[in-house]
N, C-alpha and C positions, 0 to 999 in steps of 0.2 A: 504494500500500500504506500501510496506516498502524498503529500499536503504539497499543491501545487500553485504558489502565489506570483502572479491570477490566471494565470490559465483557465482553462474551463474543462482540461479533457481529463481530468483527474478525481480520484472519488472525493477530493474536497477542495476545494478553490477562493479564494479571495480577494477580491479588487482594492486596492488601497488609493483614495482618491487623494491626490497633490495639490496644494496651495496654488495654484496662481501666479507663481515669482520667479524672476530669471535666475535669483541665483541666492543664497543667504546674507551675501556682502552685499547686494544691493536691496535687503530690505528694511524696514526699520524693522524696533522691536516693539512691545504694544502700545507705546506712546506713541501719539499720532502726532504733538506739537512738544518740542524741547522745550523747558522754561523761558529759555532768552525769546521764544514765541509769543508766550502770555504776557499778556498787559501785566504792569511794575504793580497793580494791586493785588491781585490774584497769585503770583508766581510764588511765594512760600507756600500756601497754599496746597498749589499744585503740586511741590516736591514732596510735601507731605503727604497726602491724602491720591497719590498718581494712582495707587489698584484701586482705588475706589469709587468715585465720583467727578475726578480732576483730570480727565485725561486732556481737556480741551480746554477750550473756554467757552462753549456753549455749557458742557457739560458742569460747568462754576456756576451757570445762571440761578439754579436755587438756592445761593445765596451773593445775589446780587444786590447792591443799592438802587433802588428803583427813586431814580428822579423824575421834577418836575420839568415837562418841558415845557418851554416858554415861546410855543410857535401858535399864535393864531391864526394861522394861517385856514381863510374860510373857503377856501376849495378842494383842500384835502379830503380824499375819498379812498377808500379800500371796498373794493367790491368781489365777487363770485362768479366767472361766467356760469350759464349755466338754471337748471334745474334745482331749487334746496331743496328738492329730494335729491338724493346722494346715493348710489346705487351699491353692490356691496365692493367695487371695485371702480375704482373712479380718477381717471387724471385731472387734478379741478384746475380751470384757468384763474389766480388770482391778479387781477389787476390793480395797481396802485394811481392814481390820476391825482391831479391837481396839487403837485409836488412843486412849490416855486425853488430850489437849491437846491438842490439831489447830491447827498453823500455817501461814500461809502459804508457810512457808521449805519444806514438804513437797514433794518431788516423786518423781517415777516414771519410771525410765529402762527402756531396750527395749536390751538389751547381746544383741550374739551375736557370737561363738559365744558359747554361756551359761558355759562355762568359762572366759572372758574374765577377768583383773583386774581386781578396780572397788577396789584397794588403792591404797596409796602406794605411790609409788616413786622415795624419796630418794635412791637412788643414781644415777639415770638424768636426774636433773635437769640435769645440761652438756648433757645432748642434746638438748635442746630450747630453745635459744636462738633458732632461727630463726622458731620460734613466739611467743615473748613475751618472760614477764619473765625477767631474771638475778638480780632481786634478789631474788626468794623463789620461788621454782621447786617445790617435791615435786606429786607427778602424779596424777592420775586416768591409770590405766594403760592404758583404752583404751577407747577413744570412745565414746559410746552412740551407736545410731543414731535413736534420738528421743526428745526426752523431755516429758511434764506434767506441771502444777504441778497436786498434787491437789486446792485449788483451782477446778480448773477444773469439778468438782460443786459447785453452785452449793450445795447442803446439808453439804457437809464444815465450815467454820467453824464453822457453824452450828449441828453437832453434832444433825441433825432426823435422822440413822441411828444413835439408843442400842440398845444392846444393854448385858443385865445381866449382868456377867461371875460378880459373887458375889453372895450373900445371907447376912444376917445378920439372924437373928429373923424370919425370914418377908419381911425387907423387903430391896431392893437395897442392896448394900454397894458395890458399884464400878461405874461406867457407863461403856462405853466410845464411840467413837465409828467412821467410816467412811465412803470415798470412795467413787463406780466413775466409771473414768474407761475411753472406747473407744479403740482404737488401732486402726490402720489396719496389714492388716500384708500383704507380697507375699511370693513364694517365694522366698527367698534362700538357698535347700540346707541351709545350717547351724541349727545347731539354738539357740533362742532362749531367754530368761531377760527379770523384769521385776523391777528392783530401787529399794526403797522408799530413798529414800534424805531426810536432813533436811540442813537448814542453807545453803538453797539451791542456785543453781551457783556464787559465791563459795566459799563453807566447807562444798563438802559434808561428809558422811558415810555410813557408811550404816548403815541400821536393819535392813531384811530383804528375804532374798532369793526370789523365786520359785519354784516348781517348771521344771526344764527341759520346753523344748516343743520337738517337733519337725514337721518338713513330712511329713504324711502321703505326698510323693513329691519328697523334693529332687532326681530325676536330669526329672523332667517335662520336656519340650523347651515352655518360653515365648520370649513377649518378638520372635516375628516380625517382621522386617521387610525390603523390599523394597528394591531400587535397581538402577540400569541398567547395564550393561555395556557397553554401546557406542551407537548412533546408530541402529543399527536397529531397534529396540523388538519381535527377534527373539526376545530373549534375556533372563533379568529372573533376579536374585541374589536367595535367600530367608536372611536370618542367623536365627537364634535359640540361645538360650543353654539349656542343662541342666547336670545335676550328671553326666552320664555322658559318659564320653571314648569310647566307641566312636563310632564311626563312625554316623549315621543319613541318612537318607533323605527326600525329598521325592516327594511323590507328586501327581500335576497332570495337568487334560487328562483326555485319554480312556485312563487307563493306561501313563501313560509315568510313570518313576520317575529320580532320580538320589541317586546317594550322595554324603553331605556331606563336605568335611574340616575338620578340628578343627583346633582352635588354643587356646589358655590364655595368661595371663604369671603371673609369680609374683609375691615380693616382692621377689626378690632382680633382676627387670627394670626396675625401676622406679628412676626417677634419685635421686640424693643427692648434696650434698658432704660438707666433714668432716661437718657434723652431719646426723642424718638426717633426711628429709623425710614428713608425712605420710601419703605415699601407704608409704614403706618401713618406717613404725611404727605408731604408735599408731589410723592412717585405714587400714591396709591391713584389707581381707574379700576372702577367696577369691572370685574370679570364677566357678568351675566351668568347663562350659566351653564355646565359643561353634563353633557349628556353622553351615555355609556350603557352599552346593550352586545352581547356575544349571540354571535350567528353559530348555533352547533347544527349537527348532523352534516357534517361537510365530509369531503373527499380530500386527503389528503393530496399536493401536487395538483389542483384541479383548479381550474378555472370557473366565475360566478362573478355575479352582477350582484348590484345594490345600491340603493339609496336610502336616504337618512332625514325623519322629520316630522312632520304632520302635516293634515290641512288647515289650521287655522295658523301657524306659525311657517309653512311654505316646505318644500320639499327640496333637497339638495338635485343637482342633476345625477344619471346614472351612472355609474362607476365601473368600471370593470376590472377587477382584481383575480390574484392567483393564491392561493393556501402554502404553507413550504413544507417540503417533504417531511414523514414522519421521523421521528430518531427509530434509528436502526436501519433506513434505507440507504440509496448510495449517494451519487454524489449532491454537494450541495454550493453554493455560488451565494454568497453574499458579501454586500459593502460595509466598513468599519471605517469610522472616523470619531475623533473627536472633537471640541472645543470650535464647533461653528458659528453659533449664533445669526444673525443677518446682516444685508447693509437696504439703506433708502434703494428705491426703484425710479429717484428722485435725483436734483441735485441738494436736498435738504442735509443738514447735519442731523444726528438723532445723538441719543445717550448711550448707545453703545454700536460702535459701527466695525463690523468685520469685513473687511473689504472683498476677501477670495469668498465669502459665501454664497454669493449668487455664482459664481462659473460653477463654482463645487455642485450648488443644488442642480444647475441645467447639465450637468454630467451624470450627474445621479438618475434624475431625468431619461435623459439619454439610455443609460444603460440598462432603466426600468422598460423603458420603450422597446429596448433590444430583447426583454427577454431574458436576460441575462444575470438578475437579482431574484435572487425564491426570501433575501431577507436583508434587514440593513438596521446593522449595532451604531449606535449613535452614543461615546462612554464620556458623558460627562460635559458641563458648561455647555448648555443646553442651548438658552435665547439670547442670556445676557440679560435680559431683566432689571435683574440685579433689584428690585425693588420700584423701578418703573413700571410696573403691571401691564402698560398698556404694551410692552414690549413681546408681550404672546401673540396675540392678535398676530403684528406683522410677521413674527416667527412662524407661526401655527400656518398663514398664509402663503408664507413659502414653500414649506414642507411638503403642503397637503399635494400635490400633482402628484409625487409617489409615495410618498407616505398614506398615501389612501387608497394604496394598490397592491404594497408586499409588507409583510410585519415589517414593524419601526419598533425596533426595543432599544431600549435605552439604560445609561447607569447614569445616578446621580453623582454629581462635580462640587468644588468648592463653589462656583457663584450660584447652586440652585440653595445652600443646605448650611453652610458655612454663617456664624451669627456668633457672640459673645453671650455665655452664660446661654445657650441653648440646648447641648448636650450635644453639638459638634467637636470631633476633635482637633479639630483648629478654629482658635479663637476672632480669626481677621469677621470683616463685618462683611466679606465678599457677597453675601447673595442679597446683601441691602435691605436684611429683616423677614425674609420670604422663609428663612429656614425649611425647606422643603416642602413648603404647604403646595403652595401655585404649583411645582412638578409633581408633585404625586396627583394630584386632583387630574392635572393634562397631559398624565403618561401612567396610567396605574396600570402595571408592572404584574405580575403573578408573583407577591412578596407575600413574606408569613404574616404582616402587620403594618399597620399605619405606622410613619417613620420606622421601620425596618426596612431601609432600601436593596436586599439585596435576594437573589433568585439564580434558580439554574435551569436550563431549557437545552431539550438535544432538538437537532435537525438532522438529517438525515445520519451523517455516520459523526456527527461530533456532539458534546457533552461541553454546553456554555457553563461556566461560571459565575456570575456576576453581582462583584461584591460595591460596597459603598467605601470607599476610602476615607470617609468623611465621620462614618461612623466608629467608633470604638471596633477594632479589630486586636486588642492584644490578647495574649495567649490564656487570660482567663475569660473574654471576653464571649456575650453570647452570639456574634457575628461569626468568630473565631470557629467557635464550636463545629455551626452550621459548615462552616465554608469544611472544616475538618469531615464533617461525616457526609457531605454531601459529594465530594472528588473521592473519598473512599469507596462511596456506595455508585461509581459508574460499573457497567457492567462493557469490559473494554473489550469482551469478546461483541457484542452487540454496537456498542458504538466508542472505535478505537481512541480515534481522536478526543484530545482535553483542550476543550482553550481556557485561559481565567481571564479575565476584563475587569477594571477597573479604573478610575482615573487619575488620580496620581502614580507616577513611577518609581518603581523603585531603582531604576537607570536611566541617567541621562549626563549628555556632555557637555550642555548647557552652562556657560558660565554662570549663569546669575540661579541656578541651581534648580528645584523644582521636586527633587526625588527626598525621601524622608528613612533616613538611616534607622531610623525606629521599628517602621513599619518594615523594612527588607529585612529586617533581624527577627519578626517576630513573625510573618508570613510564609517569607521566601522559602521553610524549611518546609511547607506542608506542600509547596507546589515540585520541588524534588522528590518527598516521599510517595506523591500519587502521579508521579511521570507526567508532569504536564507537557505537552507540547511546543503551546503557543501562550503568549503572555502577551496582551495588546493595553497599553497604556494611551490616555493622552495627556492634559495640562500643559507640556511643555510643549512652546506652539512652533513643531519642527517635526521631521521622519528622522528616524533612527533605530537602526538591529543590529543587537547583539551578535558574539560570535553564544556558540551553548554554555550560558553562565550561572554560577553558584559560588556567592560569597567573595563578591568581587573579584574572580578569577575563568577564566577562560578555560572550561574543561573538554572543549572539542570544538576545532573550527569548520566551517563549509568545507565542502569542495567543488571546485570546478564540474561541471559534466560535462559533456562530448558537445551542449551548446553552449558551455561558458557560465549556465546558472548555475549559483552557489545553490547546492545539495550536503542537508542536515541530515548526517541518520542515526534515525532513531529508533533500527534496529539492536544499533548496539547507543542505549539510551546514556547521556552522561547527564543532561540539564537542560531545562529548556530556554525556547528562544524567546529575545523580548524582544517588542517591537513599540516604538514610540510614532504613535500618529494624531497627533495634537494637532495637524497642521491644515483643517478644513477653513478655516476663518480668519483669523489677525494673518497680520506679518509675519513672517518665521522670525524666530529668537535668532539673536549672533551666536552663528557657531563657529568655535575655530575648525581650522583645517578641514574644510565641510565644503562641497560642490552643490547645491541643489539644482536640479536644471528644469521647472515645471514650465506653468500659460501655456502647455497643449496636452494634446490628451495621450500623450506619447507614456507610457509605460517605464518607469525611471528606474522600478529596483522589481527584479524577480528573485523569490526563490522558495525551493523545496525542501518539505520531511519528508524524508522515506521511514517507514516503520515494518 
């Protein structure tokens, strides 16, 4: 037998999808602006709080000075081309007119709910410490969820859109000017507002406000997507989100239906200490609410239809999806990535922007289209969120093309679950207060428990793993345990292969490091003693494999075959291979002595187990 990555002609196959990047020396690393970038108020700030909230300077805007501005100017207008009903998918034209001095400090933000604060709020400034600065604090009261610099019309400086406001003797007496800038916008139930605002994201203010716009059907059932419930590939879980809490239905097959159940969190679920978190202020957007219903009596490897919804809240269109082979069958083909999150469809900034996510999702795509995926592990650092809520929506929205066609299973990362005093085992504030609530709700998992993120699934001839790195795994631990009797209890005459999945590594060459010495001392011995195979890591946002390793040492390298693919065998077993694939989303990390060569779909690293 032998594990053939990716090929497809082998009893088990793996496509590893590649970042986007010519090379590692030419990309940055998650920072997307260096401090000497940010404006001189913001920049300690930013050096401080950069994993967290600071990567930009948009991203500073919840807690900005919101000034007065002193423009009366009474032709200024911000309008919507278009419809205010808002479809569930919509590029909106926003126009800016009657602009007498067009600067580059202008921009344009996308607030909802449109009743939202976009005031100060000096009183509220102690609460927000864990966000930035203490030394001058009043707030933008609550986040935009994207915004442009209008600007970004190439004719707005330029003033090439006059319009003559007055005349005088026959001749223009005032000229004003004007932007249009597109927004990319999805169905997020609530209803929306576009606000002009001047003096950058340092010193906003604001100038004028939009008309409200609303979703011509905020309860619409979107955002479908699949994943497996057990090992038979009998049974297959459909999630998707609406703004209506009844009850809906799934309809599949030749007439078989099931009814969903609902689930929501509020803000009041979502973690905080003394001061409050993101996700419990200023980042919190009603999720609506997410609906979940399993399609059984299936055919394993078989292909079926289905749709998702009701008739008073609308029906999604038809779907055509495939089951993935049973455990114990032969070969099996699926994609693994981690740490993708999204980026705008826009020229907007947002709060958290991956830039290789959209090529990665249309190759994903692509290889769903081919045929060619029966499943796709997605390990950790999930949307980016991070306590922005409204950051699933546009996640969920990407996803769904094939994630509503082959299992999407997933592990939980430090920015879904990661929180102070939550019962994570690292204490950073990475998921922004979400502490796992928001991903278990819009990915439940076949786990033994609420926050117990972890599970094991076979497909055809392999045996998944899949732990939480985020949870207590030491060796008295009840993760520990599970993960111990669960690789013990494969039956490797019925399904040979083991992969373990997780998202932190416990190797990597990353300078700025990423891998946790703790966890490689208190784990790594249980994936030697049950012959693991394959070890697929992400967090570190880069590709890297092992030679066959145990305890920081090299106990058997590749070799060449007759085409030049490095070949593991794991007939004569030493350790298994790790493999770091962190790299669906940000920029790759600076690696030393590192070539990466992606931006096509060219196949960069092969290689095999034999066993």
């Amino acid at each position: 037998m032998e594990l053939h990555i990716p090929t497809q002609l082998a009893i088990f196959s793996i496509s590893i999808i590649l970042f986007t990047c010519f090379s590692s020396f030419s990309c940055s690393s998650s920072s997307s602006l260096s401090p000497s970038n940010l404006h001189p108020l913001v920049v300690d700030s930013a050096l401080e709080h950069l994993n967290y909230t600071a990567i930009s300077e948009f991203r500073l805007l919840n807690r900005r000075r919101i000034l007065q501005c002193s423009d009366p100017n009474p032709y200024l207008q911000i309008n919507v081309s278009g419809n205010t009903a808002v479809g569930n998918e919509e590029y909106l034209t926003v126009n800016v007119t009657g602009v007498l001095v067009p600067a580059d400090s202008d921009w344009v933000a996308m607030i909802s709910p449109s009743d939202a604060d976009v005031s100060d709020c000096p009183l509220n400034k102690a609460l927000y410490v864990e966000t930035g600065d203490l030394s001058d604090l009043p707030l933008l009261c609550h986040y935009p969820v994207k915004a442009q610099y209008v600007s970004n019309d190439p004719d707005y400086l330029s003033c090439k859109k006059k319009e003559c406001k007055e005349y005088k003797d026959g001749k223009c007496a005032v000229t004003t000017c004007g932007g249009t800038l597109t927004f990319h916008v999805v169905n997020i139930r609530t209803d929306i507002e576009f606000v002009l605002f001047a003096g950058g994201f340092a010193t906003p203010c604001v100038l004028k406000r939009s008309n409200s716009l609303t979703f011509a059907n905020p309860n619409q059932p979107l955002y479908g997507h699949l994943s497996s419930i057990d090992s038979t590939g009998t049974s297959m879980r459909i999630t998707w989100v609406s703004g209506d809490k009844e009850p809906q239905e799934v309809q599949y097959g030749d007439g078989k239906s099931q009814t969903s159940e609902v689930s929501t969190f509020s803000q009041d679920d979502m973690c905080s200490n003394v001061l409050p978190s993101p996700a419990k202020d200023f980042g919190w957007h009603d999720p609506g609410y997410i609906h979940s219903a399993v399609m059984t009596g299936l055919q394993s490897s078989t292909s079926y239809s289905y749709k998702y919804g009701s008739d008073s809240a609308g029906w999604s269109e038809q779907v055509q999806f495939r089951t993935p082979p049973a455990g114990g069958s032969n070969e099996l083909k699926f994609l693994a990535f981690g740490d993708m999150g999204k980026a705008p469809l826009d020229d907007s900034v947002e709060h958290y922007i991956q830039p290789g996510s959209v090529s990665v999702a249309k190759a994903v795509l692509d290889d769903v289209d081919s045929g060619n995926v029966d499943a796709i592990f997605h390990i950790g650092d999930i949307s980016y969120a991070t306590g922005f809520l409204v950051e699933w929506d546009f996640f969920l929205h990407l996803i769904s093309p094939f994630a509503s066609r082959v299992s999407y299973m997933t592990a939980i990362g430090n920015h879904e679950r990661d929180y102070g005093s939550s019962g994570s085992v690292y204490l950073t504030p990475d998921s922004g207060g979400e502490c796992g609530i928001a991903y278990e709700t819009y990915f439940p998992m076949p786990t033994p428990a609420k926050d117990k993120p972890w599970y094991s699934i076979e497909q055809a001839s392999v045996h998944f793993t899949v732990i939480s790195t985020e949870h207590d795994w030491s060796e008295n631990s009840e993760q520990y345990q599970w993960m111990k009797g669960d690789m013990a209890s494969v039956d490797r005459s019925k399904t040979p292969w083991l992969v373990f999945m997780g998202h932190r590594p416990m190797y990597t060459s990353d300078s700025g490091g990423g891998a946790d010495q703790s966890f490689l001392e208190a784990v790594e011995p249980l994936l030697l003693d049950n012959k693991v195979d394959l070890v697929l890591f992400g967090h570190v946002h880069n590709y890297e494999r092992t030679c066959s390793v145990y305890q920081n040492q090299c106990k058997a390298m590749p070799k060449k075959d007759q085409s030049g693919i490095d070949t593991y065998d794991h007939r004569n077993y030493s350790a298994p291979v790790q493999v770091v694939i962190g790299m669906a989303g940000f920029s790759l990390d600076d690696f030393l002595d590192e070539y990466v060569n992606a931006n096509t779909r060219k196949v960069e690293d092969i290689f095999r187990i034999t066993r």
